[in-house]
C-alpha positions as CSV (number, residue, x, y, z in Angstrom):
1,X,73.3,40.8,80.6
2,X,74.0,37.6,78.7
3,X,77.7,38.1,78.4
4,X,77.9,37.0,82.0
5,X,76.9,33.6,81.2
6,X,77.6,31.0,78.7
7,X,75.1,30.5,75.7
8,X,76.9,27.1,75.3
9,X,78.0,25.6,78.6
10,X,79.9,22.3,78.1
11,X,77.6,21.1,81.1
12,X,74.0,21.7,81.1
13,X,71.4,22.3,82.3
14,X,73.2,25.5,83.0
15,X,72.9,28.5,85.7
16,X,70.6,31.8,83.5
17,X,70.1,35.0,84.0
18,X,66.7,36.2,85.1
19,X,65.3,39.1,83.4
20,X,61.5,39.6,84.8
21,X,59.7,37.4,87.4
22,X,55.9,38.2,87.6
23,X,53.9,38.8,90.6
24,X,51.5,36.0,90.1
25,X,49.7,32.8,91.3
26,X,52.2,30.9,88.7
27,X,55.1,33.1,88.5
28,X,56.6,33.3,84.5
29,X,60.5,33.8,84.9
30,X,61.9,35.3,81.9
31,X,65.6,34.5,81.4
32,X,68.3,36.6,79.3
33,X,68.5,34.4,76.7
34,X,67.1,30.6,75.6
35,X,67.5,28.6,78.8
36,X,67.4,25.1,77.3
37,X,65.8,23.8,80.3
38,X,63.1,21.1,80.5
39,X,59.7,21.2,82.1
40,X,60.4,18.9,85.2
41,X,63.5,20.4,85.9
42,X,64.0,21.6,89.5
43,X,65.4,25.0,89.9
44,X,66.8,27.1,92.6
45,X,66.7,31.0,92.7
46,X,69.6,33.5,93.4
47,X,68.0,37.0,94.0
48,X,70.1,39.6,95.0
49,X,68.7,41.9,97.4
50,X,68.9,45.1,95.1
51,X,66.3,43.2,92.7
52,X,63.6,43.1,95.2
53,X,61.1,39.9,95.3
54,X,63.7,38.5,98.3
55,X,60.8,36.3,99.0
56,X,61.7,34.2,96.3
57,X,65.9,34.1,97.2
58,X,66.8,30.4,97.9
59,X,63.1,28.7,97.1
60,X,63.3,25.7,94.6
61,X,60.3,24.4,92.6
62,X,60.0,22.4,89.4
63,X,58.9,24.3,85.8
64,X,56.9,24.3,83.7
65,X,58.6,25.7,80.2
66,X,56.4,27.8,78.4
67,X,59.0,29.4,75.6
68,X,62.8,29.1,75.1
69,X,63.2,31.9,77.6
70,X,60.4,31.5,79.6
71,X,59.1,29.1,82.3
72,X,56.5,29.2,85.1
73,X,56.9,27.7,88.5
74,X,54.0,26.7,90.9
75,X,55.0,29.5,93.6
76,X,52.1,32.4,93.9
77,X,54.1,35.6,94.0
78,X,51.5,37.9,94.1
79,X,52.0,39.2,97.6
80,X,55.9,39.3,96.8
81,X,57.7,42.2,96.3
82,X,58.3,43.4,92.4
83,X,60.7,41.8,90.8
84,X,62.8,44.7,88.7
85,X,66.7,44.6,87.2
86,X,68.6,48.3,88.7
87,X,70.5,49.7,86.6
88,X,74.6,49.5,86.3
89,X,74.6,46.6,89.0
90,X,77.5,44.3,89.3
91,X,75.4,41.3,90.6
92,X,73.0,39.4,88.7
93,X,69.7,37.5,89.7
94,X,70.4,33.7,88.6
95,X,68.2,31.0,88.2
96,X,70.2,27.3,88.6
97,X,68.6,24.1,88.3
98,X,69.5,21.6,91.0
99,X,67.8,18.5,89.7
100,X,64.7,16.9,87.9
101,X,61.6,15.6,88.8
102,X,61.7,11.3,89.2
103,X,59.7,10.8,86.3
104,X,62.0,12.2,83.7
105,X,65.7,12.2,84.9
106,X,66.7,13.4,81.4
107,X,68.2,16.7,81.6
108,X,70.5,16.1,84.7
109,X,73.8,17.1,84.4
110,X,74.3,16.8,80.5
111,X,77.8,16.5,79.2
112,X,77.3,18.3,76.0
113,X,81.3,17.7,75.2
114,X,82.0,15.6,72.2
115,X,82.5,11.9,73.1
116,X,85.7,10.0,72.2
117,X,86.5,6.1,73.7
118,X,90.0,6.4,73.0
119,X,92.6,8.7,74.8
């Protein structure tokens, strides 16, 4: 699944792919590959309907990082339906952060393009 998104995005914090969400009272999102997000970071979900757990589709709630491809959100999915990837689908359930909580403002919108002052 990670070839359809970049590794290195020249903007980042960057959209993911999501591999497992648990059904849980702090949900762990697993992503296809190291997210690079920080805790504080405010994301927004993008569930397809052929992955189940539509509950989630369109909610936004800050992280909480736990490894490089896994964070937890304070949303309790345990009445949700089960999150699972079908096989040989052409969509993919996304995970894109949309800002950061007011205490850090340190991941938003990162141009990770070498700088140059002259032209």
């Amino acid at each position: 699944m990670s070839t359809q998104a970049f590794q290195f995005p020249v903007f980042q914090p960057a959209m993911r792919i999501i591999t497992s969400i648990t059904n849980a009272n702090l949900a762990v999102v697993t992503t296809s590959f190291n997210n690079s997000y920080k805790t504080g970071t405010i994301v927004r979900f993008d569930i397809p309907v052929s992955f189940g757990m539509q509950q989630l589709n369109q909610q936004t709630a800050p992280i909480t990082v736990l490894t490089p491809t896994t964070f937890s959100v304070p949303i309790n999915t345990t009445g949700y339906d089960p999150f699972s990837v079908p096989a040989g689908n052409e969509q993919y359930a996304q995970v894109v952060p949309i800002g950061e909580v007011s205490s850090i403002l340190t991941a938003a919108v990162q141009n990770v393009l070498p700088y140059s002052a002259s032209p």
